[in-house]
Structure formats: structure tokens, C-alpha cells
C-alpha positions in Angstrom: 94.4 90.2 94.7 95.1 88.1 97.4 98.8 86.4 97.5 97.5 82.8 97.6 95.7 83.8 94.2 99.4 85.4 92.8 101.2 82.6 94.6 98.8 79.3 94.3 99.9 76.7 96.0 98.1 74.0 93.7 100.8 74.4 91.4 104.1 72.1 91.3 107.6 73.0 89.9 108.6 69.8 87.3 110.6 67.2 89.2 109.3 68.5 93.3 105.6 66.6 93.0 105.0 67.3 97.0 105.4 71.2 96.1 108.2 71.6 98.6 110.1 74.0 96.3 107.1 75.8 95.3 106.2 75.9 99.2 109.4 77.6 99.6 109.1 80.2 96.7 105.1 81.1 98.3 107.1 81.9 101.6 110.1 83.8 100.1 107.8 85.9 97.5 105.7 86.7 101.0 108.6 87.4 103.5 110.1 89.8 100.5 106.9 91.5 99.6 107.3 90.4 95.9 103.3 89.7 95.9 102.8 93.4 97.5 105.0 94.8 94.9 103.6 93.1 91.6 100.0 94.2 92.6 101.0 97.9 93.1 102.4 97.4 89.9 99.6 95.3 88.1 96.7 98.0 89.6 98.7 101.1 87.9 98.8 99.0 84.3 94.8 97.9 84.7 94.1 100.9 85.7 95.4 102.9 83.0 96.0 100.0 79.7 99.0 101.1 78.0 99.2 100.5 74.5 102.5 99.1 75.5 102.4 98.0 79.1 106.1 96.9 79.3 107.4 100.2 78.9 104.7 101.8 80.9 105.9 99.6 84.1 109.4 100.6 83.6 108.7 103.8 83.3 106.4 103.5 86.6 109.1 101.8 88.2 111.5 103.8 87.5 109.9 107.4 88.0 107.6 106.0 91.2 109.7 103.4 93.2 107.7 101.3 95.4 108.5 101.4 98.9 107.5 98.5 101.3 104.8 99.8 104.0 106.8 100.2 107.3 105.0 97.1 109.8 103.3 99.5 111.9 101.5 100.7 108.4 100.8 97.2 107.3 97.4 96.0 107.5 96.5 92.6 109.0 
């Protein structure tokens, strides 16, 4: 899933019509790695369909932490 599909940019926060907060949130969620983080997550729960996917991802969570790829192993 690619981040401008998890993060659209078509979408506006009530009250900021140009987008400019939602802007900003696309480029924190990106910078922090929030997008790479919530697919590792959203894979493990598709891939597997807990009857109670809540407590599955805290369980994954907490049991398999996910660690950010250092930026030599990123991929461009």
C-alpha cells in the first residue's frame, strides 16, 4: 500500500479547506515512518484474520516490535 493511498492528500481536516494541516500530518506520518509501521501491521492482520483483530495487533505489537529499516536498508 503505497503512503499516498494511507495518507491521501484529497482529503481536508474541517476548518483548513487548502489542506495545509493535512499537508503537514502526510509529511510528519512519512518523516516518522507511521505509514511503514501501520502496513507491517495491517499485512500481519490480513494475512492471518483474527476473529478479534484488536487484540491480535496488540499482541503482535507487543511480542514482535517493529523496528524502522536502518536508511542504508530502505528501498527507494
Amino acid at each position: 500500500m503505497s503512503s499516498s493511498m494511507m495518507f491521501p492528500n484529497s482529503v481536508f481536516m474541517p476548518g483548513d479547506p487548502e489542506g495545509k494541516t493535512m499537508d503537514a500530518a502526510v509529511d510528519y506520518a512519512k518523516s516518522a515512518e507511521v505509514s511503514d509501521f501501520l502496513q507491517h501491521y495491517l499485512k500481519k492482520v490480513i494475512l492471518e484474520k483474527p476473529d478479534d483483530p484488536i487484540a491480535f495487533l496488540l499482541e503482535q505489537i507487543e511480542s514482535d516490535p517493529w523496528v524502522a529499516p536502518k536508511p542504508e536498508e530502505k528501498k527507494e
